[in-house]
C-alpha positions in Angstrom: 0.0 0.0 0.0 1.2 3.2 -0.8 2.9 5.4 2.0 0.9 8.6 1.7 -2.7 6.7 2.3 -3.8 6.1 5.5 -3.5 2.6 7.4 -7.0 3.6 8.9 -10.2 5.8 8.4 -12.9 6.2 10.9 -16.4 7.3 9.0 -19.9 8.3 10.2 -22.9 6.8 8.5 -26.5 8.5 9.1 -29.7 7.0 9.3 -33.0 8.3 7.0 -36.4 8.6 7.6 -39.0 8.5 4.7 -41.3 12.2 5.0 -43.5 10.6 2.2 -43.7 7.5 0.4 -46.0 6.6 -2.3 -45.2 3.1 -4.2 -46.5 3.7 -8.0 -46.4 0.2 -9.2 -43.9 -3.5 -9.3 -41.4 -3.6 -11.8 -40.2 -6.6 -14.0 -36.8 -7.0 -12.1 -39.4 -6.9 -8.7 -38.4 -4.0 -7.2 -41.1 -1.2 -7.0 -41.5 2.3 -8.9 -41.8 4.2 -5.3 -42.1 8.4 -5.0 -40.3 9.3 -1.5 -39.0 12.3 0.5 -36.0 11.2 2.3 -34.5 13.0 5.6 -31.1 12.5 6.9 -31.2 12.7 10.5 -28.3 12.6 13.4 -28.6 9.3 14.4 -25.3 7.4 13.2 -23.0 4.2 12.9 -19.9 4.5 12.8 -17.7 2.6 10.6 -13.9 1.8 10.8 -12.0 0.5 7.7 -8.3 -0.9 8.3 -6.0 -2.1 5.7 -4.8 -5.8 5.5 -1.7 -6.8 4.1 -3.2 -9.5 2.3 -6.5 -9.3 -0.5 -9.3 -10.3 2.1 -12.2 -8.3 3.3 -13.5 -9.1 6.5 -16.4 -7.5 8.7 -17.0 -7.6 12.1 -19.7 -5.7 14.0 -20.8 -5.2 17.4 -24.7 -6.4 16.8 -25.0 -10.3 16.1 -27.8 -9.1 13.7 -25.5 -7.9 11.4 -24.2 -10.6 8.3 -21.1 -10.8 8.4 -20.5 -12.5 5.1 -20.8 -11.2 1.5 -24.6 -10.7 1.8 -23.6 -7.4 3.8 -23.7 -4.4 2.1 -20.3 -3.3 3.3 -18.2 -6.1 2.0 -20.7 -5.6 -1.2 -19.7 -2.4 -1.6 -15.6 -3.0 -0.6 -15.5 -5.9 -3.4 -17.2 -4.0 -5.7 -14.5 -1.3 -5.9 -11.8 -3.8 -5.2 -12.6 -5.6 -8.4 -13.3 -2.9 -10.7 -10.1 -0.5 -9.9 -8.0 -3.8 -9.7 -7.1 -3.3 -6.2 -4.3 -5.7 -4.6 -4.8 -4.5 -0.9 -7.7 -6.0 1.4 -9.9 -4.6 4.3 -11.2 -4.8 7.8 -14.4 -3.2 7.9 -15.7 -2.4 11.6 -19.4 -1.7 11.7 -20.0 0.0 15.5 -24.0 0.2 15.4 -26.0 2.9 16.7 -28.8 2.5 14.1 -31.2 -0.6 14.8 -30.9 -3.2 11.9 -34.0 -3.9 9.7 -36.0 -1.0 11.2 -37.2 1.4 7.9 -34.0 3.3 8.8 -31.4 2.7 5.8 -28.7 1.7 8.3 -27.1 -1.0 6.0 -27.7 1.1 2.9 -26.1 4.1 4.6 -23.0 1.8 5.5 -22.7 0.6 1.9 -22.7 4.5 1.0 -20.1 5.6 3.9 -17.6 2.6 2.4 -17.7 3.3 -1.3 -17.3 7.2 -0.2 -14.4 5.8 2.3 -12.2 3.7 -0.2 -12.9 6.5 -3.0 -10.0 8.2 -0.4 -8.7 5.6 1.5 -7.6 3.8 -1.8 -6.2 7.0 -3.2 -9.1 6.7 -6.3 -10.6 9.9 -5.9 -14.0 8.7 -7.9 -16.4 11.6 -8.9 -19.4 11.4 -7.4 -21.3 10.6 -10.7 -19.2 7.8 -10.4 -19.9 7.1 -7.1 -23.5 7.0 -7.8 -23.0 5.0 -10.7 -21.5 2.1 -8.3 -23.7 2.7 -5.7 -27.0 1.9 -7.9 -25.7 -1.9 -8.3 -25.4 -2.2 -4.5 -29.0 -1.5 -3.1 -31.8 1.0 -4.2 -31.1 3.8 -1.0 -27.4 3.6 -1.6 -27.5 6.8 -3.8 -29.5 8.8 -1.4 -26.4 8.9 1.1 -24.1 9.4 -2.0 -25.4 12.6 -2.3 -24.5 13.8 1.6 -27.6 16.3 1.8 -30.3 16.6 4.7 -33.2 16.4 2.0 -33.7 14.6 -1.6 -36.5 13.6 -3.9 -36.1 9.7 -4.6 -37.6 8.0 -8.1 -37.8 4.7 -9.6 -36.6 2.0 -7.4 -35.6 5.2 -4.6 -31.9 5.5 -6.8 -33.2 8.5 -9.1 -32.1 11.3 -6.4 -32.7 14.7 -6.8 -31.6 17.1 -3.6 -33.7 19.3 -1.9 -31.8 22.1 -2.2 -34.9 24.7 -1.2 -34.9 22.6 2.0 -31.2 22.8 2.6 -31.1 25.2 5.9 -34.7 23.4 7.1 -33.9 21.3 10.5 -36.5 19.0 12.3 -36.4 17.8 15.3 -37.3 13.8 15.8 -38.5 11.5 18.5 -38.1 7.8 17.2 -39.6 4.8 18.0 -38.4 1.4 17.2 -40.8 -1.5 18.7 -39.1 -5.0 19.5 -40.0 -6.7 15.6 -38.6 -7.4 13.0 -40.0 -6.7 9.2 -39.4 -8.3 6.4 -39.4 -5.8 3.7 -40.0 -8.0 1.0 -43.0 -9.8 2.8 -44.5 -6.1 2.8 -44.2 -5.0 -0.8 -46.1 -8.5 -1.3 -48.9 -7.6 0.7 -48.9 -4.0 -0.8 -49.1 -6.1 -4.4 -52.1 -7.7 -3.2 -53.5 -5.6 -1.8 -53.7 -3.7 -5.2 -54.9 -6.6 -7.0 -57.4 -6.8 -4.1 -58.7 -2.8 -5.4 -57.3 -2.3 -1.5 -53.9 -0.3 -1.6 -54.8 2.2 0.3 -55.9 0.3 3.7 -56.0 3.4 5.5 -58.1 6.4 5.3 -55.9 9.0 3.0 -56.7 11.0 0.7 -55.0 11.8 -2.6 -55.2 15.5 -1.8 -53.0 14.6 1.6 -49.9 12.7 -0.2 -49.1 15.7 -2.3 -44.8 15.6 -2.2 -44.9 19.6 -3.8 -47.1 20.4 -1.2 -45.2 19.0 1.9 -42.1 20.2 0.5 -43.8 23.5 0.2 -44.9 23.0 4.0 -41.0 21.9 4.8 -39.5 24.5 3.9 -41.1 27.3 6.0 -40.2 25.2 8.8 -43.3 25.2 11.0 -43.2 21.1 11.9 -47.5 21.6 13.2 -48.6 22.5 9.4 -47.2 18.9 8.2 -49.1 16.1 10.5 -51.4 15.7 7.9 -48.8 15.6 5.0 -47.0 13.3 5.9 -47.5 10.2 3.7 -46.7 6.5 3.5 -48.3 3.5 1.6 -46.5 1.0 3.4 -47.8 2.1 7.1 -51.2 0.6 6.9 -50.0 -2.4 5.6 -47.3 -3.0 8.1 -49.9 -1.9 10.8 -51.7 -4.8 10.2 -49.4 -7.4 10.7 -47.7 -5.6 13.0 -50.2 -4.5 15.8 -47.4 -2.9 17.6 -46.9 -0.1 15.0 -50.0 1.3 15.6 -49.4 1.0 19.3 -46.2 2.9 19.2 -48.4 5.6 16.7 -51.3 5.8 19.7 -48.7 6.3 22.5 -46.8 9.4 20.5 -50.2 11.1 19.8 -51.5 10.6 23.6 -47.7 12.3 24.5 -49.0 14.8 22.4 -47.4 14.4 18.8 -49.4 15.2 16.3 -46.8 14.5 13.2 -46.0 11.3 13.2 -45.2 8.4 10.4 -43.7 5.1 10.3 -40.6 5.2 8.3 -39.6 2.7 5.0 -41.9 -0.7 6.0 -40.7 -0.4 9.6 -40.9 -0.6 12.1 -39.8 2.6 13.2 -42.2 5.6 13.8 -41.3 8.9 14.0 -42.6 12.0 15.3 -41.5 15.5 14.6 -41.2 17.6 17.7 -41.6 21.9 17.8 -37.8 21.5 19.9 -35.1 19.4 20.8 -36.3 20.1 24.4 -39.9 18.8 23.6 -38.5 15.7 22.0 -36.2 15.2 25.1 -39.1 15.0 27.3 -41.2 13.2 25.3 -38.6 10.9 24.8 -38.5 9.7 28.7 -41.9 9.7 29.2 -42.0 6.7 26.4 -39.4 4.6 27.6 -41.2 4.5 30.7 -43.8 3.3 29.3 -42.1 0.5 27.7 -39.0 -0.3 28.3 -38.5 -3.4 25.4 -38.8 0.0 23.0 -35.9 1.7 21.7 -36.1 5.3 21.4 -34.2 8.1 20.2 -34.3 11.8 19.7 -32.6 12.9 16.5 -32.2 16.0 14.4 -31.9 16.9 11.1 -28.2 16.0 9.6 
């Protein structure tokens, strides 16, 4: 390895929240055409890449409920740069995890994103980010979100077709979040959701078209008065979830008893999130829910 790159390189890697999510329709490869809103917010992993003297690439991680073969979107994302730039030097990846896994969060997709940034420098490549963006398609449909290091974007197709928020850029909300003790299977979810539109049922809940407006929330968004968007807030996936998960409605009835009044479940869960008027609000609100169940996990969080 070259002398002037750096042996080691610690790295941050954010969680998102989905402000809006609207799936259009399945795809032939199986994803989904979705319409999305995605937040970065201050809750982070952080991520520790080490070089190895031989051509290996190893993860470890402090949560057993993170893979730590090649199904994880780290080593995914380390191989996929190894290979194509012909690299002769292997890694240690560290994953230190703050975000909960499998929650609606984009912890693992956020990883991928933080790695491919990493080796870009710790490799001595210096990829573009087109480039980046490019590579970070193949690896998982959030991937490019976190490429793009802004607090807001507009996501397309499969999520990958990101376009910034840059009218949002100096807009900063303040989060309490909820993760209940399940785990989702986002596949089984986007089944449901593709019955459920067979069924003439997609919309389980009681929305209205004229409530999942993305212009209009980002409209609401950007004069930065958190009350005006509780009932612009928007996801398809929430009432389907709800109903095989019981305990995502409970975690929605709690917040609005504290007194939330924006709140949404984020990707297909199980997090829910509420946006709070302060940090102080959040903080309160915030110990008044873990003593009321303590098997949650909850977290205040801000706008990255």
């Amino acid at each position: 390895m070259p002398a002037h790159l750096p042996l080691s390189l610690s790295l941050r890697s954010f969680a998102k929240v989905n402000l809006y999510l609207k799936v259009l329709k399945k795809r032939p490869d199986n994803y989904h055409t979705i319409e999305t809103i995605f937040e970065r917010i201050g809750l982070c992993d952080q991520i520790i890449l080490t070089a190895r003297t031989d051509r290996q690439i190893k993860i470890t991680c402090n949560s057993p409920q993170v893979p730590a073969d090649n199904s994880n979107l780290c080593y995914k994302a380390a191989k996929l740069i190894q290979k194509k730039f012909n690299i002769n030097n292997g890694l240690d990846i560290k994953i230190i995890k703050r975000i909960p896994v499998g929650a609606g969060l984009g912890g693992g997709s956020s990883n991928a994103a933080a790695v491919l940034m990493g080796l870009s420098e710790f490799w001595g490549l210096s990829l573009s980010k087109e480039k980046l963006l490019t590579l970070s398609k193949t690896i998982g449909s959030d991937v490019p979100f976190f490429i793009h290091n802004c607090p807001f974007a507009e996501g397309r197709n499969r999520g990958d077709t990101v376009r910034p928020l840059n009218m949002l850029k100096s807009v900063r909300l303040w989060h309490i979040l909820v993760v209940p003790k399940i785990k989702v299977s986002t596949p089984l979810i986007y089944g449901k959701w593709d019955i459920a539109l067979k069924s003439g049922k997609k919309h389980l809940g009681t929305l209205t078209k004229a409530r999942d407006d993305v212009k209009i929330l980002t409209s609401v968004l950007r004069r930065n008065k958190p009350s005006l968007a509780a009932g612009m807030l928007f996801n398809d996936l929430e009432s389907i979830t709800a109903r095989l998960y019981p305990q995502v409605s409970y975690v929605r009835e709690k917040l609005m008893k504290v007194g939330v009044q924006s709140i949404l479940m984020s990707g297909s869960g199980p997090a829910v999130f509420g946006i709070c008027s302060s940090g102080k609000e959040a903080v309160s609100l915030s110990r008044k829910l873990k003593d009321q169940n303590r098997s949650w996990q909850v977290f205040v969080a801000r706008t990255h």
